[in-house]
C-alpha positions in Angstrom: -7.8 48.2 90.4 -9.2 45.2 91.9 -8.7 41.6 90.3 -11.1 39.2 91.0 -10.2 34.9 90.5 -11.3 33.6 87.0 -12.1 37.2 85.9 -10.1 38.8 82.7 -7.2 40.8 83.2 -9.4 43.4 80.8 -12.6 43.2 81.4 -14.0 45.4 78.8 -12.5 43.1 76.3 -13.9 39.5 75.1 -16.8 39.3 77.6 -19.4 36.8 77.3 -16.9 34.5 76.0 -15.6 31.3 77.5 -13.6 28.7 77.5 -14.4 25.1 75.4 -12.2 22.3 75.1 -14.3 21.1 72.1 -13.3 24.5 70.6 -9.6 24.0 70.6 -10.1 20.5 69.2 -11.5 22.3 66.0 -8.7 24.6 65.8 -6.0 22.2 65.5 -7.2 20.1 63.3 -8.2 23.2 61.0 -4.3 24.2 61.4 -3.1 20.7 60.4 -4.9 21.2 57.1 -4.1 24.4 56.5 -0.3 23.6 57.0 -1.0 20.6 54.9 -2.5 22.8 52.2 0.3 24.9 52.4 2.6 22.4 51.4 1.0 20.8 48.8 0.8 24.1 47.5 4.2 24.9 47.7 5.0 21.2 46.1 3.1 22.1 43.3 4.5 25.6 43.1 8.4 24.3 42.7 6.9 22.0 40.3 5.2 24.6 38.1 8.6 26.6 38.4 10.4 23.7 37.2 7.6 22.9 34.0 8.0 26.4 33.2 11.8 26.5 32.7 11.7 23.5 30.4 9.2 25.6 28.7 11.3 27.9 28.2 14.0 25.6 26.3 11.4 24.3 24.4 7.6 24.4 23.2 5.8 21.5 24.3 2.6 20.8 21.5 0.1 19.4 22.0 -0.4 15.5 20.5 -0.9 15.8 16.7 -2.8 12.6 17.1 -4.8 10.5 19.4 -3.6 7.9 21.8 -3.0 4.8 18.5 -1.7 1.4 18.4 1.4 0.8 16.5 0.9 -1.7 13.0 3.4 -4.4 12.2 4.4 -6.8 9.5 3.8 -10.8 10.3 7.3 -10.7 11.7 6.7 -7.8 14.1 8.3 -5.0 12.4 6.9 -1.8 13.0 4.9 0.1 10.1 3.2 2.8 12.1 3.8 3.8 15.7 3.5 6.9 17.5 6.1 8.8 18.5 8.2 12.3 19.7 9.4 14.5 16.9 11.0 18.1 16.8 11.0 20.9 14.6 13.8 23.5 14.9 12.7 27.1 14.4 14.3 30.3 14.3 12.7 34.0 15.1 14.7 36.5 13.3 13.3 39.1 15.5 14.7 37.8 18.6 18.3 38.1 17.1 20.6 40.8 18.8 22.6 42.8 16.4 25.9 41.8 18.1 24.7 38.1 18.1 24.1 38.0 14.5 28.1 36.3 12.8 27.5 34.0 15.8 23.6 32.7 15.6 24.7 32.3 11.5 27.3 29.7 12.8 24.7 28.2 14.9 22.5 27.9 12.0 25.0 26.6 9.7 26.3 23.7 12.6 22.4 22.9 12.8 22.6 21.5 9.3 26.4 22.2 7.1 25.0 20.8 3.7 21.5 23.1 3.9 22.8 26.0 5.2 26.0 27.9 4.2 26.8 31.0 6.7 25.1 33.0 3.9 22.3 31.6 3.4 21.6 32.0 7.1 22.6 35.3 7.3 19.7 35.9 4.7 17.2 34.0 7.1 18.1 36.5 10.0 17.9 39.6 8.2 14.9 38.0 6.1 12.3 40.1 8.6 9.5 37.0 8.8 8.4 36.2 12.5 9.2 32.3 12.3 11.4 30.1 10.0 11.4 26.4 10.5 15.1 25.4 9.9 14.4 21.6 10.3 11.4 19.7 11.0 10.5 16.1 11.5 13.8 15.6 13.7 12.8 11.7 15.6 15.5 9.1 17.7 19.1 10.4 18.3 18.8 12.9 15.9 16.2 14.4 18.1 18.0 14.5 21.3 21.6 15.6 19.5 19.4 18.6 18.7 17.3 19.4 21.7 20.6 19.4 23.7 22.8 21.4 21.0 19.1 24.1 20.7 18.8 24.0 24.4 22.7 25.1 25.3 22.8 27.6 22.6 19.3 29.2 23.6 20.9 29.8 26.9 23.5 32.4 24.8 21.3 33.9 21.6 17.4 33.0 23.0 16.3 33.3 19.5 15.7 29.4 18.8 12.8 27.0 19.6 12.3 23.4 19.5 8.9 22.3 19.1 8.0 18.4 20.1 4.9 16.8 19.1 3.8 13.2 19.2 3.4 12.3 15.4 2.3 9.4 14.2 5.6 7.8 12.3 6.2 5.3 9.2 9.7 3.8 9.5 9.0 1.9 6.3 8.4 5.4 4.5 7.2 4.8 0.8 7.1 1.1 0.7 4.0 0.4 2.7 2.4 4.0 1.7 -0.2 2.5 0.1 -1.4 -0.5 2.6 -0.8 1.4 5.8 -2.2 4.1 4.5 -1.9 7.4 6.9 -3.6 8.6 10.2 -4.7 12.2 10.6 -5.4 14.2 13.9 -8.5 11.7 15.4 -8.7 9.2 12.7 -7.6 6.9 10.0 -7.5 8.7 6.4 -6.2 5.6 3.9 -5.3 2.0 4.2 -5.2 0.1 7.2 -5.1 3.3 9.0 -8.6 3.9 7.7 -9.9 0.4 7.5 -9.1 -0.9 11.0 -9.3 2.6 12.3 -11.2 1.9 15.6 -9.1 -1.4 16.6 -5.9 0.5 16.3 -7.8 3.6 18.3 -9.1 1.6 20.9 -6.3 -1.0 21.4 -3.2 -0.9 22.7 -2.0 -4.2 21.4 0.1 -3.9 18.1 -2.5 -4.5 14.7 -0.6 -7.6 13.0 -0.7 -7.6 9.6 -0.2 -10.3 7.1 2.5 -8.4 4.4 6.3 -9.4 5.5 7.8 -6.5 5.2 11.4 -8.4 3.7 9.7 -9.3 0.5 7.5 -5.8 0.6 10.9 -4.3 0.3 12.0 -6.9 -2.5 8.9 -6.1 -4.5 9.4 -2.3 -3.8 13.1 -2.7 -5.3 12.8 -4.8 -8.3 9.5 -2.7 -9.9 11.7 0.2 -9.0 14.7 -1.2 -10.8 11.9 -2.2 -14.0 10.3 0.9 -14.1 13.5 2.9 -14.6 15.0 0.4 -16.9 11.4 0.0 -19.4 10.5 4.2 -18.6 7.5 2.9 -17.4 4.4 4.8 -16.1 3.8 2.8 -13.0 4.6 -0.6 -11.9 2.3 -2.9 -9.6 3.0 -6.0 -8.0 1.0 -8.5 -5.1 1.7 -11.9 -3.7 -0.7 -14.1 -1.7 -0.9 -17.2 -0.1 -2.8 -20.0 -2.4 -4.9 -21.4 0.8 -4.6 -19.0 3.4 -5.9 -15.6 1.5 -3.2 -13.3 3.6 -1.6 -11.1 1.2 2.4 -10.7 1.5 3.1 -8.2 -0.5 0.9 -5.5 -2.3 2.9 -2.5 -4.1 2.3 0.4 -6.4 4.6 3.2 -8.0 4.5 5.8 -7.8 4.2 5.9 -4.5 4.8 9.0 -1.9 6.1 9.3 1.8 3.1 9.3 4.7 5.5 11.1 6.8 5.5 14.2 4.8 2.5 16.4 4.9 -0.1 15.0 3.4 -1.9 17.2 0.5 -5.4 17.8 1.3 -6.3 17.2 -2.3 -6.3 13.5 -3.5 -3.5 13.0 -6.0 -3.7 10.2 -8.3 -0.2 9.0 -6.5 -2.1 8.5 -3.5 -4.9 6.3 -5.2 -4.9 2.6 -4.3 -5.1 1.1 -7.8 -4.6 -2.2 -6.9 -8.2 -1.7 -5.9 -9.4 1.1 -7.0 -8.9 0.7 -11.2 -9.9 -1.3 -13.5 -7.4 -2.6 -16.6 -7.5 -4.8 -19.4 -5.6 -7.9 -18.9 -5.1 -9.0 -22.4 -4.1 -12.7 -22.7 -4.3 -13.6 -19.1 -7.9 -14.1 -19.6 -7.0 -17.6 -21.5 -6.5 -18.8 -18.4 -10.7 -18.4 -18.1 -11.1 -19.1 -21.9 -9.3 -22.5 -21.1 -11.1 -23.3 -18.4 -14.5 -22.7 -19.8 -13.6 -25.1 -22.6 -13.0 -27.8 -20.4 -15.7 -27.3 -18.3 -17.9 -28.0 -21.9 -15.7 -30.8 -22.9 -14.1 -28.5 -25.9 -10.5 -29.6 -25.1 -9.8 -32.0 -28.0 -11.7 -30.1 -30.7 -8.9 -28.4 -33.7 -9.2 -25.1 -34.2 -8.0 -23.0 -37.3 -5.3 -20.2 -35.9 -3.2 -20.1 -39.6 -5.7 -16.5 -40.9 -7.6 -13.8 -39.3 -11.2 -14.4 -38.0 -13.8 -12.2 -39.6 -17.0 -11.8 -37.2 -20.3 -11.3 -39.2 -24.1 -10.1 -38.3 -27.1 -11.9 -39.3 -27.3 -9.7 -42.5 -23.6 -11.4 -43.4 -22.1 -7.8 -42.5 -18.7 -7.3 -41.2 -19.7 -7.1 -37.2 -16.0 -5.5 -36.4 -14.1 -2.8 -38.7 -11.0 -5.7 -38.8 -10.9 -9.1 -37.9 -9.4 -10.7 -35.1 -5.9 -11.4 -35.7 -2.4 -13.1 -34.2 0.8 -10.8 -33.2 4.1 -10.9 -35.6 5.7 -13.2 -33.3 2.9 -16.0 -33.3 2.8 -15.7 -37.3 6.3 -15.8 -37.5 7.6 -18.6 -34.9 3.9 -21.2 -34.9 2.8 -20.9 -37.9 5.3 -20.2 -40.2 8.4 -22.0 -38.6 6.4 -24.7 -36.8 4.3 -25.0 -39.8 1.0 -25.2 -37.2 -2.4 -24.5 -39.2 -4.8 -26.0 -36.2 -4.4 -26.1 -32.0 -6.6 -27.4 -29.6 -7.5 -25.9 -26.4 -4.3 -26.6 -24.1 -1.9 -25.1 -27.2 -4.1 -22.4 -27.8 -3.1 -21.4 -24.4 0.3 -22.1 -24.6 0.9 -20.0 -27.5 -0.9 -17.7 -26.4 -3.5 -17.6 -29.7 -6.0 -14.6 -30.3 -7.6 -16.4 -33.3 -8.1 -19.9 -31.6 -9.6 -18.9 -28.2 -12.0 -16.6 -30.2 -13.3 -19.3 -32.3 -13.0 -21.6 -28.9 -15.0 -18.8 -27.2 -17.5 -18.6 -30.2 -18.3 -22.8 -29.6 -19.1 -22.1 -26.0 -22.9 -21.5 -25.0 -24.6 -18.0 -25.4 -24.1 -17.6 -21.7 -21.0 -19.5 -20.3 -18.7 -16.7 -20.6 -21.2 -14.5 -18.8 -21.7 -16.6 -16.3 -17.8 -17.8 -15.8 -17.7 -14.4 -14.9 -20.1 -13.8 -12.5 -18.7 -16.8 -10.5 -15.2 -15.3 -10.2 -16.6 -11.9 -9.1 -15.6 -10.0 -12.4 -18.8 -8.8 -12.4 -19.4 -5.8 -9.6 -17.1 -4.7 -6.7 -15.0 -6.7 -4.3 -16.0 -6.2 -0.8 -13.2 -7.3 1.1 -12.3 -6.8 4.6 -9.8 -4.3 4.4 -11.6 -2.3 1.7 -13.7 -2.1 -1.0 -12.5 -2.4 -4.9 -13.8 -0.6 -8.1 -16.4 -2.2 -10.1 -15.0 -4.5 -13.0 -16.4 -3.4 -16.2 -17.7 -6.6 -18.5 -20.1 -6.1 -21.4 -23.4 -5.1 -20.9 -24.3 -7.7 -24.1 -23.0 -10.7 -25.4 -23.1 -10.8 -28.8 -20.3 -13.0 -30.7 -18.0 -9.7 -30.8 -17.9 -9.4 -27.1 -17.8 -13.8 -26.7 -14.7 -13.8 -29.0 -12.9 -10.9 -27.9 -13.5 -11.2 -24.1 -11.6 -15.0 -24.7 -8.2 -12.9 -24.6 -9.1 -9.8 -22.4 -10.3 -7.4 -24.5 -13.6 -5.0 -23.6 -13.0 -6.4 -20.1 -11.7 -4.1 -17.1 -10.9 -6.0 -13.9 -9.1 -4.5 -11.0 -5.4 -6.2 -10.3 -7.3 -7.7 -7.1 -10.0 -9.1 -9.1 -7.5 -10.9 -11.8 -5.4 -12.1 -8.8 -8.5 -13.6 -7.2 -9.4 -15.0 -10.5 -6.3 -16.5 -11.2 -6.1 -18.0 -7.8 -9.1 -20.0 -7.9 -8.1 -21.8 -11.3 -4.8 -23.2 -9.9 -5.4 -23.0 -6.4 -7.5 -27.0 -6.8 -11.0 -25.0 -7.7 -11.1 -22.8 -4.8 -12.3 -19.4 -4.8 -10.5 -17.4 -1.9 -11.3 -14.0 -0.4 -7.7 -12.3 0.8 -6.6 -11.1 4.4 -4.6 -8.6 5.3 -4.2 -9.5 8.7 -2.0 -12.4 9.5 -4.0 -15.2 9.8 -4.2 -18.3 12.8 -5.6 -21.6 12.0 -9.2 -21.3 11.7 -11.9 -21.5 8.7 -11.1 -19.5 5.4 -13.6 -18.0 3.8 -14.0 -18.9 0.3 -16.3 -21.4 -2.1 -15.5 -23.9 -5.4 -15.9 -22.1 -8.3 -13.9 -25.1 -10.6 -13.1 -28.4 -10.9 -10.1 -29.5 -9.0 -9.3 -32.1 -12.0 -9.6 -29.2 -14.6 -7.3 -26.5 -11.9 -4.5 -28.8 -12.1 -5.1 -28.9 -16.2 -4.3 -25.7 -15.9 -1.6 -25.3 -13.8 0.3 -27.5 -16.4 -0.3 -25.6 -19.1 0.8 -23.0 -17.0 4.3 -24.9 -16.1 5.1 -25.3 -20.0 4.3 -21.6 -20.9 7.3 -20.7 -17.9 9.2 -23.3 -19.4 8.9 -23.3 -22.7 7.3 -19.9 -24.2 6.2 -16.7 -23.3 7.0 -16.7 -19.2 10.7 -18.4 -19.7 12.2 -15.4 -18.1 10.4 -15.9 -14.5 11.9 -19.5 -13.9 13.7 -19.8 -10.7 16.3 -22.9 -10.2 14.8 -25.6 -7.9 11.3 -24.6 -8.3 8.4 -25.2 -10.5 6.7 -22.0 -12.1 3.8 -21.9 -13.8 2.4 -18.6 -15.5 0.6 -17.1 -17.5 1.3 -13.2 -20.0 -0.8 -10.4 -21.2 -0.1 -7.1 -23.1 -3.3 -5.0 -23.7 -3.0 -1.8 -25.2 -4.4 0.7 -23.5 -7.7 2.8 -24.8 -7.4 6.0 -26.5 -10.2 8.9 -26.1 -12.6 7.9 -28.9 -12.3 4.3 -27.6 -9.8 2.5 -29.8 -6.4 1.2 -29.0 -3.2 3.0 -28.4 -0.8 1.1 -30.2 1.7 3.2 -28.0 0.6 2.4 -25.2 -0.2 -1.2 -23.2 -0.3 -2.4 -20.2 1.9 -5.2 -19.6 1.0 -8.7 -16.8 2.4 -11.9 -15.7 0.5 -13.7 -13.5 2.3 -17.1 -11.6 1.4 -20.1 -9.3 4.5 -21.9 -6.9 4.7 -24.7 -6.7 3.1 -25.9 -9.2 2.3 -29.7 -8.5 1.2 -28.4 -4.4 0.4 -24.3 -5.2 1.0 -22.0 -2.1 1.4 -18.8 -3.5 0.1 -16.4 -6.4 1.8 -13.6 -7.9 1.0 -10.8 -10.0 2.9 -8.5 -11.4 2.0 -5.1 -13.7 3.9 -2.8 -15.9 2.1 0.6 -17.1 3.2 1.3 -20.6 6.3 0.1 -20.1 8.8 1.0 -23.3 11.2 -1.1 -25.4 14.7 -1.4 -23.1 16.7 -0.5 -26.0 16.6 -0.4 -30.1 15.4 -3.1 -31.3 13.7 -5.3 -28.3 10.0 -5.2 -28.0 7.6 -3.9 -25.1 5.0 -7.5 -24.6 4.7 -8.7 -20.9 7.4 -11.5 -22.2 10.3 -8.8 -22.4 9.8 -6.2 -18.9 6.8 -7.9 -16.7 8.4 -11.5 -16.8 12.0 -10.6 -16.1 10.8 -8.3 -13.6 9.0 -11.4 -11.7 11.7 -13.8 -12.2 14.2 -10.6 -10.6 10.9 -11.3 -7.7 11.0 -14.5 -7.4 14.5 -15.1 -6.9 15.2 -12.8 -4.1 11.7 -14.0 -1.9 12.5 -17.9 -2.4 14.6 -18.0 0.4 12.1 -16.2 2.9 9.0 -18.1 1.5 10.7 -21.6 2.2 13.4 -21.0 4.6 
């Protein structure tokens, strides 16, 4: 065969074909990529390997909830935050016959005081698919578990840990109400719901007003008074004077946001701080009073020593009995004392049904009415961290409404309203709307709805009732309490009043000569503590605040 220079060796094979430096070029670049590819892939292959075999310790869920930022007290405590929690499950299925005594130990050492060795034997042989053995499992307890799960799966392969990110209340119960809970993509109550796109579209903490020290002090005490009066419910809110920003706001019952939440709404769950309206009773001298100074009524004597009989133009009886006094004011002012007239201040101080009715019935057609109307008792609060129920007053204002609406009768006002209320007449005149978010030096919204002269009238009056009557039980040593009582009994079907039932208020400024804070406090028919006492605001919601009061002092002016 001849060879010829440059020719192929073959020369049936790859003719036409020559050769290009720009060619190779091509090619080796190509190959760096490709062996570049190849180990990116292989990266991401050990990587997947490695995913899978946590996998396969434990199921990885996806987020119960969206990315959220946390909510804390004034003080930086957290009250809702997101965070990693477990749920141990067991698949009966899975469990060998000769593993059976053993995975019942397991079981048992998950939780000794749940689970004896026969109850789990009864959860192996039970034939379901899936039994959660403990759920919610967050912080130490968490990892204790995941380890202990993770070493015995390696053995028995019949457990699973599930980890989701939850969204968490460390307070639990006591701030159920004002934080309110967070579903899957949104706020569902409280400030979860009312600030719900800050809090989705912020990292920062939301910084809320309450301190959580004296939430917990509240929570406690109305705790300790509704066991100790057998109480329905128990209610109870503190705000500053000047500022507006609410420190503590709670209601019992109350329930746990971390359990699962119904999806029914249960009358636990309702926010009646806001959301119902009550008759206050004799809290509402407080507005009487201050309506008869405002028309220069203070000085006038009034009759309190019999019943006051209302009558209609035909001289008809306008009510089916007449306005009358309790036992107590019979017993101690008129008949001990030996009082037959009061004037406006001492109407107030003892607390008289007769005398601010005939007070009431001296007042022009439309003060009352209007009183009202300027203190917001007439429609629905809309305040920035939700909206309250409308506050029932009387559609007319004939004498019979007048006279019975000057001690809180036929007049519903939502514990927010009444706070409000009874903030602006001791506050210097000022009416204030309330924050729940902790507020910087800046403008307060709010407007004069009294006389600053008349406000610190009252506040006096105020001081003698916690000093010398009715609110005696709230006093605290080294500061001056003012307050005010009310016990209304509660309405029965057909309208009239449940003498068994009542609710029970005592409403207080501090200090009174400079005021800084308001407090109310709320007993649902609340019941005699033993044989023999009574059930007025005097004996369960006035010991109750004075318990309050005593324990917050020392965070309010440390």
């Amino acid at each position: 065969m001849k060879f010829d220079a440059g020719k192929d060796i073959l020369p049936h094979e790859f003719k036409g074909i020559t050769y290009n430096r720009d060619s190779v070029q091509r090619l080796k670049i190509i190959k760096v990529f490709f062996l570049a590819f190849c180990a990116i892939a292989i990266l991401r292959t050990l990587q997947f390997g490695l995913e899978n075999s946590e996998c396969k310790k434990h199921t990885v869920s996806m987020s119960e909830i969206d990315a959220r930022a946390d909510i804390v007290d004034r003080n930086g405590v957290i009250l809702a935050t997101n965070t990693q929690i477990g749920h141990i499950k067991l698949y009966p299925p899975k469990v060998k016959e000769e593993h059976i005594d053993d995975v019942a130990r397991v079981i048992h050492e998950i939780s000794p005081e749940e689970f004896s060795i026969e109850t789990a034997l009864k959860f192996i042989r039970s034939g379901k698919k899936g039994i959660y053995l403990k759920e919610n499992l967050i912080g130490e307890k968490l990892k204790e578990q995941l380890n202990f799960i993770d070493n015995v799966n390696r053995i028995y392969d019949c457990f699973d840990f599930e980890l989701i990110t939850k969204r968490y209340y460390p307070q639990r119960n006591v701030f159920s109400h004002v934080v309110g809970v967070a579903g899957k993509d949104r706020g569902l109550e409280g400030i979860e719901r009312t600030y719900d796109k800050y809090l989705r579209e912020n990292k920062d903490p939301l910084k809320i007003s309450i301190d959580s020290r004296i939430q917990n002090i509240f929570h406690e005490q109305l705790t300790i008074a509704m066991n100790k009066y057998h109480a329905k419910g128990a209610m109870g809110m503190l705000m500053n004077s000047t500022t507006g920003e609410m420190l503590a706001m709670v209601q019992l019952p109350d329930f746990n946001p971390n359990e699962k939440i119904k999806a029914t709404y249960d009358e636990k769950r309702k926010f009646k701080l806001l959301r119902v309206p009550y008759e206050m009773g004799s809290v509402f001298k407080i507005f009487n009073t201050a309506i008869a100074y405002e028309n220069n009524l203070q000085d006038r004597w009034y009759e309190v020593d019999k019943p006051l009989m209302i009558y209609d133009k035909f001289n008809r009886p306008a009510m089916k009995k007449p306005i009358d006094d309790v036992a107590s004011f019979k017993r101690g002012v008129i008949k001990k004392r030996g009082i037959r007239k009061l004037q406006a201040p001492d109407i107030m101080l003892y607390s008289c049904n007769v005398g601010s009715a005939r007070m009431a019935l001296e007042f022009p057609p439309t003060a009352q009415q209007e009183f009202f109307q300027r203190l917001h008792f007439d429609g629905p609060l809309d305040l920035e961290f939700g909206k309250t129920e409308t506050a029932l007053t009387h559609k007319t204002w004939g004498k019979v409404e007048r006279a019975t609406a000057a001690f809180g009768h036929g007049v519903n006002v939502t514990p927010m309203h009444l706070l409000l209320g009874v903030n602006a007449m001791t506050n210097g005149g000022f009416y204030i709307y309330p924050t729940l978010l902790k507020r910087g030096i800046g403008a307060i919204r709010g407007e004069r709805v009294l006389d600053p002269e008349i406000s610190a009238k009252l506040r006096q009056i105020m001081y003698r009732i916690a000093e010398e009557t009715t609110g005696k039980l709230a006093r605290v040593e080294g500061m001056e309490i003012g307050g005010k009582t009310g016990s209304a009994e509660k309405r029965a079907v057909d309208g009239s009043a449940d003498k068994s039932r009542n609710m029970t208020v005592f409403t207080g400024v501090f200090p009174v000569s400079v005021p800084q804070y308001v407090i109310l406090i709320m007993l649902d028919e609340a019941q005699a503590e033993h044989k023999g006492s009574g059930r007025t605001a005097a004996q369960n919601a006035v010991p109750t605040a004075g318990a309050i009061l005593n324990g917050i002092m020392p965070l309010l002016f440390e």
